[in-house]
N, C-alpha and C positions, 0 to 999 in steps of 0.2 A: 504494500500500500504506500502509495509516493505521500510525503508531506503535504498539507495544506497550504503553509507556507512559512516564510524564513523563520517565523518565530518555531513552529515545530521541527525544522530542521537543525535548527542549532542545540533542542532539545533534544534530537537525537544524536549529537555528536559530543553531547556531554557525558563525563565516565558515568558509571553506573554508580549509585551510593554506595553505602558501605551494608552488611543482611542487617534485616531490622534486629535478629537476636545477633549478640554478640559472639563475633568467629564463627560465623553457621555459612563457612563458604563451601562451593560444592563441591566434593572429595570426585577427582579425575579420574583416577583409578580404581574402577569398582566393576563389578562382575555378582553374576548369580546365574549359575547353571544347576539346573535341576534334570532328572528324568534323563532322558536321550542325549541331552547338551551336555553333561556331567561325563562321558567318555572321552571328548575331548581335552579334559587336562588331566587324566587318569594315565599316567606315566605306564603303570605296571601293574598286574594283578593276580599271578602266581595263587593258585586254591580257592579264587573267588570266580564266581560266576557271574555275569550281567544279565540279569532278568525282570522281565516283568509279572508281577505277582498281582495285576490286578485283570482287569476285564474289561471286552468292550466299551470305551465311553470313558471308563475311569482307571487311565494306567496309572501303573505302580513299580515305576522303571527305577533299579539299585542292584549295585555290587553286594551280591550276599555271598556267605560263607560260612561254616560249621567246623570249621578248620582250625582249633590253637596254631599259633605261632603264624599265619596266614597274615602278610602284611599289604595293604592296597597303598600306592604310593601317587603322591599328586601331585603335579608341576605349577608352581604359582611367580608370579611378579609382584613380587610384594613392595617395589620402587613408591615411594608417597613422590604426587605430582602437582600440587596444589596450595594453596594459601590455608588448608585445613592448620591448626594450631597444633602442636604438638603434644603428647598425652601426657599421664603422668610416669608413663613405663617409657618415655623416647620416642626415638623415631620408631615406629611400630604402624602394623596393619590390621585392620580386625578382619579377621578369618574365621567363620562361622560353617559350622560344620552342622550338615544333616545326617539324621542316622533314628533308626526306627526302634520306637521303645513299646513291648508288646506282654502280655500276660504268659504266655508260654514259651517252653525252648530257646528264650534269646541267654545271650554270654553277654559280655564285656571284652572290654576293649582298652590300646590308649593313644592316642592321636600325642602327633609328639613331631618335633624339626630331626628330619633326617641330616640335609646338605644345605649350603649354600644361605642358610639363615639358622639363628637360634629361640626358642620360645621356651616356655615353663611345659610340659608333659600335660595333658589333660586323662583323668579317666574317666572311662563312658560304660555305662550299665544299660544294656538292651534291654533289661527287663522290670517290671513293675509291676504295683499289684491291682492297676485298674480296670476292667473289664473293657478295654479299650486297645487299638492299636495309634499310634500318634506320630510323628515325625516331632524331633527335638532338635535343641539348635546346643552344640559345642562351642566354644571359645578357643582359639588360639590366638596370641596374639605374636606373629614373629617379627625378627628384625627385617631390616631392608634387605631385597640381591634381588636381582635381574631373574633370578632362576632357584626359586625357594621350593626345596621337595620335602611336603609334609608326607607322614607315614600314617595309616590306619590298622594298629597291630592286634589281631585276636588276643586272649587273653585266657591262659588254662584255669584259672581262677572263673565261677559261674553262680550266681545266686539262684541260679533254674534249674540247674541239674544238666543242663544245655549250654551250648554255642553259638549258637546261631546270632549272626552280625550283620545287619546292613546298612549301607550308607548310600542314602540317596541326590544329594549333591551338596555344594557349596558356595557362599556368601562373601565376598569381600569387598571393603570399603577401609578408608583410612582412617585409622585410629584415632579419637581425641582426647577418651576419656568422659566425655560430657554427652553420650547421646543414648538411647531408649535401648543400643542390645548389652548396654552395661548390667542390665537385668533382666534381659530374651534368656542369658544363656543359661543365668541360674536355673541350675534341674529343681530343685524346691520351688520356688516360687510359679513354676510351670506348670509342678504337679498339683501345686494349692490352686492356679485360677482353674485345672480342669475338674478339681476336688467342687468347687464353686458352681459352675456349668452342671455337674451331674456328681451331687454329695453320693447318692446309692453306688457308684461307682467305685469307691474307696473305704477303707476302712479308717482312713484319717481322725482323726478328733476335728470337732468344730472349732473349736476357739484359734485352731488354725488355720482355719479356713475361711473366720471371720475376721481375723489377725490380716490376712491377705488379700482381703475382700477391703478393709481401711487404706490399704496402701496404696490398691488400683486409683480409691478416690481420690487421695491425698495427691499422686502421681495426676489423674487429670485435672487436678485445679489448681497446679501448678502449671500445668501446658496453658490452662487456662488464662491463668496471672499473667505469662510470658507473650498470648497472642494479645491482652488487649493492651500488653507496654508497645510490645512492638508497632499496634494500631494508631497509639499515641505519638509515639515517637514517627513514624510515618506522615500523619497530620501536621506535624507540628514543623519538619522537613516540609511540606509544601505552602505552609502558611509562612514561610520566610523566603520565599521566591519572590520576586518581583514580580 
């Protein structure tokens, strides 16, 4: 759409302000492959199988495996490319990992930096006691390289009497420390909002699940607080325009 005229052209030549929340710039380097797209940065998969385990209409496309010591390995760019602000762990990338958590036959696992990047070890329990199957989101957070191979290692260790492992894809975006999967990844808090959605589901106690049910609120009225400063402060940027 061409300007009306010079006065909106010069408006369009003006830099862009600064985000209405503070250091909320758009992280460059980000990715999320799920399902079919998730083979392409799957380095190597030695005792894992790539299947789909759902049904017309609604796939269910993951590296699974039954296999201890069975490792699935991923190729990542964990390079930060952007005005994003740096976290409280460095230059770091968040790496969120999918991987399916089910009432029978699942194992454990531990997601961990193989090469060319380092991070803290994550461990992952396939299994739980809700009458449900769910996708769950992992943390890692590694350092910078052009060429970061994360590992997904079975685990002879099983709370099900089983192994059974899958991982259905992954998540990255650059690290700041300040944004909403600082608390996607915690497995607790995951299993409390599904405890919430369907209590018959779990054998939980309430008071933690109303404990978790305060937090979500407290959590949206603060996004709340944040969008109508940002409203404010937006206003108040155009009412000192000429």
């Amino acid at each position: 759409m061409s300007p009306y005229g010079v006065a909106d052209l010069d408006l369009l030549l003006e830099p862009l302000p600064k985000p209405m929340f503070p250091d909320n710039y758009e992280g460059k380097n980000r990715m999320c492959v799920y399902g079919e797209a998730f083979r392409g940065v799957v380095a190597s998969a030695p005792g894992w199988r790539f299947i789909d385990e759902g049904k017309p209409g609604k796939r269910k496309w993951g590296f699974v495996t039954d296999v201890p010591g069975s490792v699935l390995t991923i190729k990542l760019d964990t390079r930060r490319s952007s005005q994003t602000p740096v976290g409280p762990s460095g230059n770091r990338m968040n790496v969120m990992l999918a991987y399916l958590k089910s009432y029978v036959n699942m194992g454990q696992a531990e997601a961990y930096c193989i090469s060319g990047c380092s991070c803290k070890p994550t461990r992952l329990d396939g299994h739980h006691k809700l009458r449900q199957s769910t996708i769950f989101l992992a943390r890692l957070l590694p350092s910078e390289a052009g060429e970061c191979v994360i590992g997904v290692k079975v685990s002879k260790s099983t709370s099900s009497g089983k192994h059974k492992f899958k991982v259905n894809g992954i998540m990255v975006n650059e690290y700041t420390g300040n944004d909403v999967t600082t608390r996607v990844h915690e497995e607790q808090w995951l299993h409390q909002m599904l405890t919430i959605n369907n209590p018959a589901a779990s054998n939980e106690s309430k008071p933690a699940a109303a404990s978790a049910e305060k937090r979500v609120k407290q959590q949206e009225q603060q996004r709340q607080q944040q969008q109508q400063q940002g409203s404010r402060m937006q206003i108040q940027q155009q009412q000192k325009r000429p």
